[in-house]
C-alpha positions in Angstrom: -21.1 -9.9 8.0 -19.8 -7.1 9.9 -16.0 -7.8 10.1 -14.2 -7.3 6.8 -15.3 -10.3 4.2 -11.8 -12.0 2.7 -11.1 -11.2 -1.3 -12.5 -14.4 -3.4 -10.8 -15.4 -6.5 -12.0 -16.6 -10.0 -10.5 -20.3 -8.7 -11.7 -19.7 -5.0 -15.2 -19.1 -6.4 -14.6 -22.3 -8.9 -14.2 -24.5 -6.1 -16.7 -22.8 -3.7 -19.5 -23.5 -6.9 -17.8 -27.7 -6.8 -18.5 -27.8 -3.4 -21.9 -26.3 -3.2 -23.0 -28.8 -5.7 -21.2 -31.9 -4.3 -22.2 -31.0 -0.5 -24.3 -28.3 0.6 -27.0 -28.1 -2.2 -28.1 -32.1 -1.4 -28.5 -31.3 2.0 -30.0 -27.9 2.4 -33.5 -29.5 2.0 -32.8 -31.2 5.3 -31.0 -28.1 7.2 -34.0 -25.7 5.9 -36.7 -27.9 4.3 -35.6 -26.1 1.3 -36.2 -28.2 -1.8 -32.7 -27.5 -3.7 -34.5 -27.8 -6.8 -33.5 -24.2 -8.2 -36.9 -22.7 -8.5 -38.4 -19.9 -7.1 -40.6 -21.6 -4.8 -37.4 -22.9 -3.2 -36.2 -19.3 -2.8 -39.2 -18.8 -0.8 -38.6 -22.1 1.6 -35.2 -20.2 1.8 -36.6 -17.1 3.0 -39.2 -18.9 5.4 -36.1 -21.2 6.6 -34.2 -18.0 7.6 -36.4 -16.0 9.1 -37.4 -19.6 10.9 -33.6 -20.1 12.2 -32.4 -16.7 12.3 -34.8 -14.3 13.4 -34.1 -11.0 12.1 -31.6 -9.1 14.4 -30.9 -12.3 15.5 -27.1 -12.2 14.6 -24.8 -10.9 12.2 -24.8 -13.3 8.6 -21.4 -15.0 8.9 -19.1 -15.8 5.9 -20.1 -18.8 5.7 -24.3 -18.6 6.3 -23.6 -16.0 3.1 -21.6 -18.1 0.8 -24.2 -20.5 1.2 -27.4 -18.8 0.7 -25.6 -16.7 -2.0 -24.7 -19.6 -4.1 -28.1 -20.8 -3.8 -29.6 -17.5 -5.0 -27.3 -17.4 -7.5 -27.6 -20.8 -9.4 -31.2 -20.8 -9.1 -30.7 -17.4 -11.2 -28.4 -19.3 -13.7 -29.8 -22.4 -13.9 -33.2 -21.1 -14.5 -33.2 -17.6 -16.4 -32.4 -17.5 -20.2 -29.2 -16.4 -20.9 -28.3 -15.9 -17.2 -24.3 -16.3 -16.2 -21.5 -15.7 -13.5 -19.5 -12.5 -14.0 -16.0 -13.7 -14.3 -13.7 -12.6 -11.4 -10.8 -10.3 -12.1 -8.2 -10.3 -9.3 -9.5 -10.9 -6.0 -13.4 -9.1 -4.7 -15.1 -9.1 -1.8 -18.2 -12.0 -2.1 -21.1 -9.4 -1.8 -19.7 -7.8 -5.7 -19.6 -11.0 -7.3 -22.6 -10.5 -9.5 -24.9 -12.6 -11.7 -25.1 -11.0 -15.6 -29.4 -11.5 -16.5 -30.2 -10.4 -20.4 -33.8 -8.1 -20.2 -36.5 -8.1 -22.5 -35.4 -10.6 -24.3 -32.1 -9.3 -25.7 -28.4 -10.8 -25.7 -25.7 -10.2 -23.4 -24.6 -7.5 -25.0 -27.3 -5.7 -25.9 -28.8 -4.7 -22.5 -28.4 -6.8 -18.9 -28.7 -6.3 -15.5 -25.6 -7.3 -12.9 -27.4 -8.2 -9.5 -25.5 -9.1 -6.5 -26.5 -12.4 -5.4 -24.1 -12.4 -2.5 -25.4 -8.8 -1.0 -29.2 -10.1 -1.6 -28.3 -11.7 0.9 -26.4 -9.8 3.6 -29.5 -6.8 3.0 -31.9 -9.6 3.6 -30.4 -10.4 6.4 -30.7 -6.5 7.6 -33.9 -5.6 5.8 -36.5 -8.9 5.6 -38.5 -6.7 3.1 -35.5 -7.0 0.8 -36.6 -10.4 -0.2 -34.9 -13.0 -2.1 -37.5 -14.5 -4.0 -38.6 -11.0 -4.9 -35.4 -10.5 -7.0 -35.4 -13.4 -8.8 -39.3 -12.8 -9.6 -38.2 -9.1 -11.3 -35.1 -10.6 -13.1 -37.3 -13.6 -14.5 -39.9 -11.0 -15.5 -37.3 -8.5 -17.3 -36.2 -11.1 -19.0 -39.0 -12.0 -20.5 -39.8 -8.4 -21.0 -42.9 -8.4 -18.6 -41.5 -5.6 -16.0 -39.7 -2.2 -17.5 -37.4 -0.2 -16.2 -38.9 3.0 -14.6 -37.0 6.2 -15.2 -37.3 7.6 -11.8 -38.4 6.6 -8.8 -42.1 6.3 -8.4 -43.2 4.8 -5.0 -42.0 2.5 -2.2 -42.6 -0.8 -4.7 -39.8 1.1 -7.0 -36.0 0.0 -5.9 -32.8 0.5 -7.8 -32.1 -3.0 -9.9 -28.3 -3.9 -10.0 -25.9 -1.4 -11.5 -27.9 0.7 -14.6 -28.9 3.6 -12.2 -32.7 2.6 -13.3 -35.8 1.8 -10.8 -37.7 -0.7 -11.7 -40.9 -1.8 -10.1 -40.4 -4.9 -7.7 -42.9 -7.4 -7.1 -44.7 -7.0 -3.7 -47.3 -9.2 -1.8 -49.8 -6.3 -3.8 -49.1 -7.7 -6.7 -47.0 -10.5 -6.9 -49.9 -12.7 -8.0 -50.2 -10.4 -11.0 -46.5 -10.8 -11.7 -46.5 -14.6 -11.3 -49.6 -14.9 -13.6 -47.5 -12.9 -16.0 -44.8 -14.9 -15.9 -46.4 -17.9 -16.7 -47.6 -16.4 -19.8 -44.5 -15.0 -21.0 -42.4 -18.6 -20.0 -45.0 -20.0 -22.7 -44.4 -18.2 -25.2 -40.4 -17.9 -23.9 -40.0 -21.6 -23.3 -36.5 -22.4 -21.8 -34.9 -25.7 -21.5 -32.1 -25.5 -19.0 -29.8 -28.3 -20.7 -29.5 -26.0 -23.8 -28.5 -23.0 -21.6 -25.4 -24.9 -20.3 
């Protein structure tokens, strides 16, 4: 996305969310071999499925290629993290600062969240393969469940800047995702979630 992106409204967004649901999420599995299934191994196939059919440098991420994925990244986020929800749209914003709200360590909404960018994921994905999308849901998941901290300064190349708080916080990398997942998995245990209550 190089030109200027257009301004989205609360309503615009509305429908674009219908439409994802009604026509693109049943048949992304068959443009990317991307189970739409809204877990993070799909957010892998995602990643695998662009860097398969857009090679990085490739071409610019159009509007539409962005919306898509976005919307993907970002109900996988809702659907499947406690607690996790859409930031309501004031006016009109540009799609890459429409954000995802994710409750850490276990606390409510308005104790202490993270805002993460769904839409921008995306477009610096696009730029930056090691900005991966799977590796942002994997964090979010784990500081929700209280598994990953924040980090009060930056510590190393695996420490990035998560969503608007100013704090690092260590990102998952192919060192130790493994670790991370295992943890997880643990913490989802003992954390169960059942997405029909979370609607």
């Amino acid at each position: 996305m190089t030109q200027q992106a257009p301004l989205i409204t609360q309503t615009e967004f509305n429908e674009m969310k219908t439409s994802a649901d009604t026509k693109l999420f049943p048949v992304m599995g068959v443009l990317l071999g991307v189970p739409a299934d809204f877990s993070a191994e799909s957010l892998s196939a995602l990643e695998a499925g662009i860097n398969r059919m857009y090679p990085a440098g490739a071409k610019s991420a159009s509007f539409a290629l962005v919306s898509a994925f976005g919307m993907y990244l970002g109900e996988t986020l809702v659907r499947t993290i406690p607690g996790a929800s859409w930031v309501k749209i004031e006016g009109g914003i540009d799609i890459r600062d429409i954000s995802v709200e994710v409750p850490i360590n276990g606390k409510s909404m308005n104790e202490q969240k993270i805002m993460l960018k769904p839409f921008s994921r995306i477009v610096n994905f696009w730029h930056d393969r090691t900005d991966g999308i799977r590796v942002l849901y994997d964090t979010a998941s784990a500081m929700n469940l209280g598994v990953v901290k924040f980090g009060e300064k930056y510590e190393g190349p695996e420490w990035k800047r998560m969503g608007n708080t100013g704090g690092y916080v260590r990102m998952f990398s192919a060192e130790n995702m493994e670790e991370g997942k295992r943890k997880i998995r643990e913490a989802q245990k003992t954390h169960p979630f059942n997405p029909e209550e979370h609607e």
